[in-house]
C-alpha positions as CSV (number, residue, x, y, z in Angstrom):
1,X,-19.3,29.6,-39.5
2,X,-19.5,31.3,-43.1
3,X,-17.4,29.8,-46.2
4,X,-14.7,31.7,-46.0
5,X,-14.0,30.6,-42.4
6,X,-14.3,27.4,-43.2
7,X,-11.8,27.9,-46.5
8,X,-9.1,29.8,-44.0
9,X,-9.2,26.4,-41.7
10,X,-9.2,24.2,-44.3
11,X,-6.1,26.4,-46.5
12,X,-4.3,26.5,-42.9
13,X,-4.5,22.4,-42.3
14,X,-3.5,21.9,-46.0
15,X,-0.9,24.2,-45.2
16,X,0.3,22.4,-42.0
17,X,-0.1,19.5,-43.2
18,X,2.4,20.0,-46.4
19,X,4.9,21.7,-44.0
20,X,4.9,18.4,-41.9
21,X,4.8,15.8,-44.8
22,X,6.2,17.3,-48.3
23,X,10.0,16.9,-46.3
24,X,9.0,13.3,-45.9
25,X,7.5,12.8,-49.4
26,X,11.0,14.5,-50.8
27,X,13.0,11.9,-49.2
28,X,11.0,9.1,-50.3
29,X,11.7,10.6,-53.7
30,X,15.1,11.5,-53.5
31,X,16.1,7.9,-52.7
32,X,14.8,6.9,-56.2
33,X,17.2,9.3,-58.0
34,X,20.1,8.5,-60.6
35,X,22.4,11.1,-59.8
36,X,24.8,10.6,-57.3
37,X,24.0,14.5,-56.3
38,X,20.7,14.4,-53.9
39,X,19.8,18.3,-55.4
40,X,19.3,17.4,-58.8
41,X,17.1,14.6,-60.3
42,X,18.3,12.6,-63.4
43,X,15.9,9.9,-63.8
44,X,14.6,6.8,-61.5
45,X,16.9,4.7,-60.1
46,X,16.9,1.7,-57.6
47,X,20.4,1.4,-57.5
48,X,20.8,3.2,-54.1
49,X,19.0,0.3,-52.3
50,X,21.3,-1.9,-53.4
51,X,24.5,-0.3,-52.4
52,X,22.5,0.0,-49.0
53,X,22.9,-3.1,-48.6
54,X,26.7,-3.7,-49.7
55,X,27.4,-0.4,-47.0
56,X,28.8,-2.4,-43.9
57,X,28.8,0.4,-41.8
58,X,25.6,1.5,-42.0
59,X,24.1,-1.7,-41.6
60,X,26.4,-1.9,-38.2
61,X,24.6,1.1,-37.1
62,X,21.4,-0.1,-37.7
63,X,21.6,-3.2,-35.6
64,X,23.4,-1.2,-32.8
65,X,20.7,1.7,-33.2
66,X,17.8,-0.9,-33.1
67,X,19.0,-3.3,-30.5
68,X,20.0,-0.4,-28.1
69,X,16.3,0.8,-29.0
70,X,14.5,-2.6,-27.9
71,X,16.8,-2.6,-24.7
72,X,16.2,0.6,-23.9
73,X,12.1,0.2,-24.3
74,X,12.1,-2.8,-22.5
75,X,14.2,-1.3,-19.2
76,X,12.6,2.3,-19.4
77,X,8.9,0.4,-19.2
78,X,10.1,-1.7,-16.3
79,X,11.4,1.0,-14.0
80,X,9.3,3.7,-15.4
81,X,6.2,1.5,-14.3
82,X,7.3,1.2,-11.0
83,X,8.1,4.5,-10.4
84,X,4.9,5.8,-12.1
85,X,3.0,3.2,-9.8
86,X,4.8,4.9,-6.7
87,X,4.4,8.0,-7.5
88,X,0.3,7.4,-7.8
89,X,-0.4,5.4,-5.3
90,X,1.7,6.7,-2.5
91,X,1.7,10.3,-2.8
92,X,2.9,11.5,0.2
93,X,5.8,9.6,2.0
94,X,9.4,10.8,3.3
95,X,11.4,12.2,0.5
96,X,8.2,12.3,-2.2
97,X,9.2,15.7,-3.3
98,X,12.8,14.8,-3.7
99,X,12.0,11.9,-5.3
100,X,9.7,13.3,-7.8
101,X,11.8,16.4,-8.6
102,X,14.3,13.1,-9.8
103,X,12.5,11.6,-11.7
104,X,11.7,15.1,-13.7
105,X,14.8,15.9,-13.6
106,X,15.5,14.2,-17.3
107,X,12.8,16.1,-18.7
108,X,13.9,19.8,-18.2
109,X,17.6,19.3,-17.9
110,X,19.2,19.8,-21.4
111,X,20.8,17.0,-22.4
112,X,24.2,18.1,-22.9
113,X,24.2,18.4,-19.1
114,X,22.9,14.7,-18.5
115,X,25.6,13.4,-20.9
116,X,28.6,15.5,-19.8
117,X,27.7,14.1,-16.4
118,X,27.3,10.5,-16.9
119,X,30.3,10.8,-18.8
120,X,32.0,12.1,-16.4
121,X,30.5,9.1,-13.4
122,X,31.7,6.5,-16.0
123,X,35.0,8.1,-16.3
124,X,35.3,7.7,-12.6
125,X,33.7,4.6,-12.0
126,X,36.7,3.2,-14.5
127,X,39.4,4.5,-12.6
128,X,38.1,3.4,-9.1
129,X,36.2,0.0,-9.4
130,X,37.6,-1.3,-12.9
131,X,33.8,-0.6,-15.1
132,X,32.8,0.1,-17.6
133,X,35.7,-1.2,-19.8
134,X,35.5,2.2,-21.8
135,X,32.2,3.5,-23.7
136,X,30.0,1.5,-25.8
137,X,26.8,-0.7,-25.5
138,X,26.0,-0.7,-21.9
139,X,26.9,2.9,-21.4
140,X,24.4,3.9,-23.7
141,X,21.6,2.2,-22.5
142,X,22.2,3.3,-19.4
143,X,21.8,7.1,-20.7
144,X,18.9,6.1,-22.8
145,X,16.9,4.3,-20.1
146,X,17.9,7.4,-17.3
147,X,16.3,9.7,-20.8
148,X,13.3,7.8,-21.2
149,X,12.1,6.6,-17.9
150,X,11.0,9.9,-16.9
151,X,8.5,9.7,-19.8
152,X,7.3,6.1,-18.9
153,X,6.7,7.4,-15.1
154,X,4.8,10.6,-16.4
155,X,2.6,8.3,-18.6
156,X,1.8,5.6,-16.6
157,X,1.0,8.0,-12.9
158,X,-1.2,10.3,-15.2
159,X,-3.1,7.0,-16.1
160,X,-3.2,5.5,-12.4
161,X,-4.2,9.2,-11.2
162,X,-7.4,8.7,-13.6
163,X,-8.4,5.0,-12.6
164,X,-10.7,4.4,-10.5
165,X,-9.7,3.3,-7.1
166,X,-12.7,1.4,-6.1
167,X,-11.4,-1.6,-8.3
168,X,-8.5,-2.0,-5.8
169,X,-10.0,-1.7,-2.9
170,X,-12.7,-4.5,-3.5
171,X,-10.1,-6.8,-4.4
172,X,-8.0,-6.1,-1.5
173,X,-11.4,-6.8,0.7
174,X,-11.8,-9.9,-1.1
175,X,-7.8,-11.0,0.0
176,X,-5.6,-10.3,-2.7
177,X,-2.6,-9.5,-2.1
178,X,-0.6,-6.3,-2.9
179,X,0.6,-8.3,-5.9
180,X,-2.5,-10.2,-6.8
181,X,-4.0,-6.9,-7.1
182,X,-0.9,-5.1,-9.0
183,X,-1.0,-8.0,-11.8
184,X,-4.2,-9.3,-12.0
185,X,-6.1,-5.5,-11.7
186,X,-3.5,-2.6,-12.3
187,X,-1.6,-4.2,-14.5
188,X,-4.3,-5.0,-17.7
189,X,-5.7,-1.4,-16.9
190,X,-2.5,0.2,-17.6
191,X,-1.7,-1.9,-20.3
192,X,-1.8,1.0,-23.1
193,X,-0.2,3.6,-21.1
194,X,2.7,1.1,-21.0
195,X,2.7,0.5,-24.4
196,X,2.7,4.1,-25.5
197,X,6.0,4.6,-22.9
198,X,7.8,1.7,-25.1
199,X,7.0,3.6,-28.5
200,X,7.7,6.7,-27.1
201,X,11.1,5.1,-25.3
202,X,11.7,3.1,-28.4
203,X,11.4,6.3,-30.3
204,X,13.9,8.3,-28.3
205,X,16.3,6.0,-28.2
206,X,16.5,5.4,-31.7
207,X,16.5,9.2,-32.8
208,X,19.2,9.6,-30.3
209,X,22.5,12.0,-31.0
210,X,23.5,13.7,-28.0
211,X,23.6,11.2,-25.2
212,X,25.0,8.5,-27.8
213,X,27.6,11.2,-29.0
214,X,28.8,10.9,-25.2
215,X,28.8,7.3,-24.3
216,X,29.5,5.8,-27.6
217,X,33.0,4.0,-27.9
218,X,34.6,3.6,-31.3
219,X,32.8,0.3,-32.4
220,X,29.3,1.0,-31.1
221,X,28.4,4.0,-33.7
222,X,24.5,4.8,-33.6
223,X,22.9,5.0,-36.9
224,X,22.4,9.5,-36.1
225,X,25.9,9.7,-35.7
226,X,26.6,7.9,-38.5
227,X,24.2,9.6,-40.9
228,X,25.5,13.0,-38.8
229,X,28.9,12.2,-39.8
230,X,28.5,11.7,-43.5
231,X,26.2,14.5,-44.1
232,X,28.8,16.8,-43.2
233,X,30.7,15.9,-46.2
234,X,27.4,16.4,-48.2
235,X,24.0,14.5,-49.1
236,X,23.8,11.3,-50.2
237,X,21.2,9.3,-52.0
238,X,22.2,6.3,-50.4
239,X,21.4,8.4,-46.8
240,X,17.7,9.2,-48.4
241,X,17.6,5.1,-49.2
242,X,18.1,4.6,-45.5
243,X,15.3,7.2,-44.3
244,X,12.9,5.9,-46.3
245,X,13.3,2.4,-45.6
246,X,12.4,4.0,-41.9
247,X,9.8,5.5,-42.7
248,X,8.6,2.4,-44.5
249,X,8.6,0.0,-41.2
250,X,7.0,2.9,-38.9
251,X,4.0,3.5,-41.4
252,X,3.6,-0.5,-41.2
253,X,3.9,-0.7,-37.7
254,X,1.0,2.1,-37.5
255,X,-1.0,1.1,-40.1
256,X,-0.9,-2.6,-38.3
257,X,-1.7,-1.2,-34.8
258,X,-4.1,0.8,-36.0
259,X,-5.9,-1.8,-37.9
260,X,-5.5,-4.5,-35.3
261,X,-7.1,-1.9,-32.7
262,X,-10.0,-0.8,-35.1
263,X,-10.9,-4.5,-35.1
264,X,-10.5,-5.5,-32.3
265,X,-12.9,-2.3,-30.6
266,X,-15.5,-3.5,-33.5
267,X,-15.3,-6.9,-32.1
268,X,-15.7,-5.5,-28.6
269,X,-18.6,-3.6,-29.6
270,X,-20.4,-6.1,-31.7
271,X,-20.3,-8.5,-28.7
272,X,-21.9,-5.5,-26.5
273,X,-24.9,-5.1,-29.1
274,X,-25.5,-8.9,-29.0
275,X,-25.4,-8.9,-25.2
276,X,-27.6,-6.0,-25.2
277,X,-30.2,-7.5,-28.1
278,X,-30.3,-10.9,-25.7
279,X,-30.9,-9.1,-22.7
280,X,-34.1,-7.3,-24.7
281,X,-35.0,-9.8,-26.8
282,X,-38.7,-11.1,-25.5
283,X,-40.2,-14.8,-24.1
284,X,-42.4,-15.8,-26.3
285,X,-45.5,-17.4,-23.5
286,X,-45.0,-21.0,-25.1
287,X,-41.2,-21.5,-24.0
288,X,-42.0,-21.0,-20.6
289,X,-44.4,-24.0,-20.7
290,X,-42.5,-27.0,-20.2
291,X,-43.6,-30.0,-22.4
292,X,-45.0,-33.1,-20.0
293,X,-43.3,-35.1,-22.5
């Protein structure tokens, strides 16, 4: 490739990258300024912060938005697994195309519909059997789990399609059980497919406006619909101070994972180059001669 190929990929990628990021970057700065106007900068200023943490509302939200979050993560990995396991290991049963046209069903309906509609069964379910006592917690993570589990499932049977079988198999000759083998083999193999469902289920849930817009009661505001809500009476410092203390604990819970998985695949490889060093390392003739004494 000449230079100016490689200047046009390079210009394109700076490009991209400044499209994705510079938004970011503005916010981070934004939430620093003096002026109670987010369009205009006055000078620095921490005061923002601080009245972050005075705002009762917004803190409300936060803990609703992140405890829905981990609930949601936590269900959506359980049944998502499940279903993903199903889905790979018994591909063809009574009902298999039904089933999995269900569990994609999340994925390509928008999610107006899904909301309306579990609206809707709520609605109903109150006026027959008594629950849900109106909108609020559980309704939500209901909607978010039904949302994300179809993203766990995908995951997790694209990860068990890939695996090889012969791992199974032996340890079902051997006598393990169904769930000897699930736990003791499957299980640790599709350990990081399950842990990118939760981030990815985590993620959803938390950036959530539709489906809480729907199933949220009075007291149980998300913190989108809150930040929604006041941003139609204009921009706020105070709403900058809250995205960048976001962006704060994502880029620390990257940086962390990512650091804890560098070290731990440079562990794993040092201990392979030892192993592989004993296994060539030579017998020098007088250690196989055993002393008489």
């Amino acid at each position: 490739m000449n230079r100016s190929g490689i200047w046009l990929g390079r210009s394109f990628l700076a490009l991209l990258f400044l499209f994705f990021y510079l938004p970011i970057v503005s916010v981070v700065v934004y939430s620093f300024n003096a002026s109670p106007l987010a369009s205009e900068w006055t000078g620095f200023s921490a005061r923002w912060y601080a009245k972050l943490l005075q705002d009762d509302e917004i803190l409300d939200a936060c803990r609703v938005s992140f405890s829905l979050a981990l609930a949601t993560a936590c269900s959506s990995v359980v049944v998502g697994a499940w279903i993903g396991y199903v889905l790979a290991s018994y591909r063809r049963f009574r009902g298999s195309t039904l089933f999995s046209a269900m569990v994609n069903a999340p994925l390509v309906l928008p999610e107006v519909i899904s909301g309306i509609a579990l609206l809707l069964l709520f609605v109903s379910l109150e006026q027959t059997l008594g629950w849900p006592q109106g909108r609020g917690m559980v309704t939500m993570w209901i909607g978010h789990t039904m949302l994300c589990v179809s993203y766990v499932a995908i995951t997790v049977q694209a990860r068990l399609s890939s695996m090889d079988r012969s791992l199974t198999e032996a340890a079902r000759d051997l006598g393990a059980s169904p769930l000897q083998v699930f736990f003791d083999i499957t299980l640790p193999l599709i350990a990081p497919s399950l842990f990118a469902g939760w981030v990815l289920s985590f993620t959803i849930s938390l950036d959530d406006v539709i489906m809480s817009a729907f199933l949220s009661g009075p007291e149980t505001a998300t913190l989108p619909l809150v930040l929604l809500s006041r941003m139609r009476l204009g921009l706020n410092p105070e709403i900058n101070a809250v995205g960048s203390l976001i962006i704060g604990l994502i880029s620390l819970g990257v940086v962390g994972n990512s650091w804890y998985l560098m070290r731990r695949e440079q562990a794993q490889a040092r201990l392979l180059a030892q192993a592989a060093l004993h296994r060539k390392s030579p017998v020098s003739p007088t250690s196989r001669i055993s002393s008489p004494y």
